[in-house]
C-alpha positions as CSV (number, residue, x, y, z in Angstrom):
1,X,137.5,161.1,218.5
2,X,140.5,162.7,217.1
3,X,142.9,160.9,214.3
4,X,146.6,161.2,214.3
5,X,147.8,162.6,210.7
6,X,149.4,159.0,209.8
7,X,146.1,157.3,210.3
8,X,144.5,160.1,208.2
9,X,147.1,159.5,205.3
10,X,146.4,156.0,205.4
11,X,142.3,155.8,205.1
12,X,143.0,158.7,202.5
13,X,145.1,156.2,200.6
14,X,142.6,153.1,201.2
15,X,139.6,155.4,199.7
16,X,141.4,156.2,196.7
17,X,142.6,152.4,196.1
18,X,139.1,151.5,196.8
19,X,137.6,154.2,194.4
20,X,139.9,153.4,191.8
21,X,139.4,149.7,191.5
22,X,135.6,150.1,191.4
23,X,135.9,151.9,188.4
24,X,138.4,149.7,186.7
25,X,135.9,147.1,187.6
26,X,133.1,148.9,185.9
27,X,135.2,149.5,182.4
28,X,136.8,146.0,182.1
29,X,133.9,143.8,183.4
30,X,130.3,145.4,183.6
31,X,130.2,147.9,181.0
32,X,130.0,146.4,176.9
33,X,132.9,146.1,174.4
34,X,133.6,149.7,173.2
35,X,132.9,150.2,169.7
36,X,135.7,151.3,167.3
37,X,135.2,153.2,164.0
38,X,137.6,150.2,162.5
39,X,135.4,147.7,163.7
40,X,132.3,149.4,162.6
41,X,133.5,149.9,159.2
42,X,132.1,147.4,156.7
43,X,135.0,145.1,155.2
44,X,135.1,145.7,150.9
45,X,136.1,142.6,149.2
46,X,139.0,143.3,146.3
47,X,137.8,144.5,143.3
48,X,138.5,141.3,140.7
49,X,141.6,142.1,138.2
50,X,141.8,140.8,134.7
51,X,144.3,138.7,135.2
52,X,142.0,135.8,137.6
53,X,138.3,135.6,136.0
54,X,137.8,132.3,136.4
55,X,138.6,133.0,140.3
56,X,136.4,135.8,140.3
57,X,133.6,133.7,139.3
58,X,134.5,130.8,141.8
59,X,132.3,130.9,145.2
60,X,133.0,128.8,147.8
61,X,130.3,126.3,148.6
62,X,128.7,127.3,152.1
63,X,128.1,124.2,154.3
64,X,124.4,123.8,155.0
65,X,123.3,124.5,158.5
66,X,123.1,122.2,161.2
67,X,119.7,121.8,162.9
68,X,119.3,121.8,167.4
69,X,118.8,117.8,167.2
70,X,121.6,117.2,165.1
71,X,124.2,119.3,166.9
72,X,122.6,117.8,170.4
73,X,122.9,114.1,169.3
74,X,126.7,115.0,168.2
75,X,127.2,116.8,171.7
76,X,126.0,113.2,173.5
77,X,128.4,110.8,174.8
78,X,128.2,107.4,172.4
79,X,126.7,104.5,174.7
80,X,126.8,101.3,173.6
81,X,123.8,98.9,174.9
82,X,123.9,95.2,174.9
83,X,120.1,95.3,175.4
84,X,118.2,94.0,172.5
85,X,115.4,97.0,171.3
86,X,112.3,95.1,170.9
87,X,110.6,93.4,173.9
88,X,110.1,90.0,172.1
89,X,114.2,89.8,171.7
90,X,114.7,90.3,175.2
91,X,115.7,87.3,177.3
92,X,113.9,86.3,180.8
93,X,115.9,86.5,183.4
94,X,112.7,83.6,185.2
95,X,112.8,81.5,182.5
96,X,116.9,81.1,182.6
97,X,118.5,78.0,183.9
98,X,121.2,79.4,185.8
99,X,122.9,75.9,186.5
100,X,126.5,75.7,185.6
101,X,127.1,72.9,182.7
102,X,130.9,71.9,184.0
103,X,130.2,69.0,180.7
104,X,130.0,71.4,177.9
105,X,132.7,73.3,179.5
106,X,135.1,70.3,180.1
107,X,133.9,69.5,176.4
108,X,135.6,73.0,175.0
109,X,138.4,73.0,177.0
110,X,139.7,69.2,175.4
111,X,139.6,71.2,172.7
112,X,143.1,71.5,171.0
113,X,144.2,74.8,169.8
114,X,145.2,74.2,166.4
115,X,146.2,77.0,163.6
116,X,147.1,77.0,160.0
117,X,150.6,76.6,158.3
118,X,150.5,79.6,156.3
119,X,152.6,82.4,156.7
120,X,150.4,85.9,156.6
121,X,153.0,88.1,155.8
122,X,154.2,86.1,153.0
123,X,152.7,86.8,149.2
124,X,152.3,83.5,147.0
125,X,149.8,80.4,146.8
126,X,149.8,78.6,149.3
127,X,151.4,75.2,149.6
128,X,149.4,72.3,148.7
129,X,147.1,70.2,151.5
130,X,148.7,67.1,152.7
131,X,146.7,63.7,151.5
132,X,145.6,61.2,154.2
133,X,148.0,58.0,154.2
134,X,146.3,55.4,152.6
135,X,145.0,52.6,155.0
136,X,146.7,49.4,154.9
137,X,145.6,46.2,154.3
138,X,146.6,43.2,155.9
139,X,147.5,39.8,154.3
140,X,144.7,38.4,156.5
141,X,141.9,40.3,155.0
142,X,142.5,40.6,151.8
143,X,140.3,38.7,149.5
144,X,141.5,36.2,147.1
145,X,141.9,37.4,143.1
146,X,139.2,35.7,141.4
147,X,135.8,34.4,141.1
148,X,134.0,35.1,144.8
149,X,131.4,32.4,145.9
150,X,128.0,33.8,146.4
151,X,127.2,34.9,150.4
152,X,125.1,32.0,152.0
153,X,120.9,32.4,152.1
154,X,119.8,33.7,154.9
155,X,118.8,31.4,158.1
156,X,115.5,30.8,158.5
157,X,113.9,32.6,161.7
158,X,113.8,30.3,164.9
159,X,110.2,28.8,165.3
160,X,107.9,30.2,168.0
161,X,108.0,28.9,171.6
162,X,105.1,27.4,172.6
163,X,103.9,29.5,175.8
164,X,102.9,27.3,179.3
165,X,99.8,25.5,179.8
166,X,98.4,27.5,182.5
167,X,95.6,24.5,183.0
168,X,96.2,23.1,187.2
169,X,95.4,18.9,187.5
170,X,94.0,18.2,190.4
171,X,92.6,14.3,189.6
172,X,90.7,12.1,187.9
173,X,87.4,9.8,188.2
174,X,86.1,6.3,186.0
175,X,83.2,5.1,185.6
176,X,82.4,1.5,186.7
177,X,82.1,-1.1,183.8
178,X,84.6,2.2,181.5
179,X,88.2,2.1,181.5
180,X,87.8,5.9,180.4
181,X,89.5,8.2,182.8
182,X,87.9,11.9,183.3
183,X,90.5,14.4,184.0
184,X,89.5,17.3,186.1
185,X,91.2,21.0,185.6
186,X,91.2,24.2,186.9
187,X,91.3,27.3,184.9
188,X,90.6,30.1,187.4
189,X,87.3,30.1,189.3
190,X,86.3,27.3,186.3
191,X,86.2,23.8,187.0
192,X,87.0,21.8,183.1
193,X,86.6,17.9,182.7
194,X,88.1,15.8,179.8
195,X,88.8,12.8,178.9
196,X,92.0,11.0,177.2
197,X,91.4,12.2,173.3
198,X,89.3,14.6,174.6
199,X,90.5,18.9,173.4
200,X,90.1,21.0,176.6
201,X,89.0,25.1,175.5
202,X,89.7,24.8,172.1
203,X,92.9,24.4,172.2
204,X,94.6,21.6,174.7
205,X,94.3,17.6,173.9
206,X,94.2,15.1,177.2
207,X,97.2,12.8,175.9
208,X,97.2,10.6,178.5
209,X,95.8,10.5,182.3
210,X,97.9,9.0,184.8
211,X,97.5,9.3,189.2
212,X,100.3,12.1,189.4
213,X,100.1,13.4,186.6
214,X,98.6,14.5,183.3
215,X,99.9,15.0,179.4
216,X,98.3,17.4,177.6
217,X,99.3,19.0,174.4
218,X,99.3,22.2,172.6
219,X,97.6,22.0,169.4
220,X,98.5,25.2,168.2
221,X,102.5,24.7,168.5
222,X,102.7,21.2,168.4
223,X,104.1,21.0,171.9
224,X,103.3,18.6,175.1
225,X,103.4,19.4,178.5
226,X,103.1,17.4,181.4
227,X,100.9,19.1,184.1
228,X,101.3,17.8,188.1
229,X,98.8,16.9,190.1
230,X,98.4,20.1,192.8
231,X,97.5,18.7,196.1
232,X,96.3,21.7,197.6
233,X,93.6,22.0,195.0
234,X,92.7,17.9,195.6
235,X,92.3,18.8,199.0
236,X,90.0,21.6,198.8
């Protein structure tokens, strides 16, 4: 296959673009820095003149060098954490009431905002705290100038109240040729007999015996009590 002379010009021309960049490729990017004699030469400080000893004798201090974990901790990005370190600080999420106290809340916001009356911008002492008014006193409670009567003694405390005869009359027999009367009781399940004078467990005296009803009194406080006659235990 034959060419025509323009096409030949023009893969002539591509070849030596092509060729050309390669090698500027190779000296800019993949080959090393070239070494110069002026870079290579050593740099000679100034020889120190007569008129500067003392800054011929002056060194600067030389910073001391930083070591891989203290460059790498100033290279991190600062993270604050609200998370307490040790494991006993740390609060459980389980053992957290999560209930809402609207109270408490409700309490803080009736809360009135107040601030101080001193100026910050302003230098000098501040002004003096007002006093609380002083409380009145009415004409009806003041106390009369002069000698005061001593208070009254104290009132004795009320007596005790005798608690109920829990004792249930359910009637009475006499004897033929004795106008004593024999009251019968019950106390419970026991069955208790006694007779007008007569102290019933200790405690109760039969005052008097009648067909309805019974007086008894309470030795202890004093106190008489008149007992009914229950029918449903006269019937049984």
């Amino acid at each position: 296959m034959k060419l025509a002379p323009e096409r030949k010009r023009l893969v002539y021309l591509i070849g030596t673009l092509v060729v050309l960049g390669g090698y500027s490729l190779y000296t800019n990017v993949l080959s090393g820095p070239s070494s110069s004699p002026a870079a290579s030469r050593p740099i000679q400080a100034p020889a120190p003149t007569k008129s500067a000893p003392a800054a011929a004798s002056y060194s600067e201090p030389q910073s001391a060098p930083r070591s891989p974990a203290a460059s790498s901790r100033a290279n991190e990005e600062f993270r604050p954490s609200l998370k307490p370190k040790r494991p006993e600080d740390r609060v459980d999420p389980m053992a957290t009431d999560p209930t809402l106290r609207l109270d408490l809340l409700a309490k803080v916001q009736s809360v009135g905002m107040e601030g101080g009356h001193r100026n910050l911008f302003q230098v000098g002492t501040p002004p003096p705290a007002a006093l609380p008014p002083e409380p009145k006193v009415s004409v009806a409670n003041r106390q009369p100038a002069g000698p005061q009567l001593p208070p009254p003694p104290p009132q004795p405390p009320p007596a005790p109240q005798a608690p109920p005869i829990t004792l249930k009359y359910y009637g009475y027999s006499s004897a033929r040729g004795d106008n004593r009367k024999h009251a019968f009781f019950l106390d419970g399940d026991d069955i208790l007999v006694g007779a007008e004078g007569d102290v019933v467990k200790k405690r109760y005296r039969v005052v008097r015996i009648g067909v309805n009803s019974v007086v008894m009194e309470d030795t202890q406080f004093k106190h008489e009590q008149t007992l009914q006659l229950q029918e449903e235990a006269a019937a049984g």
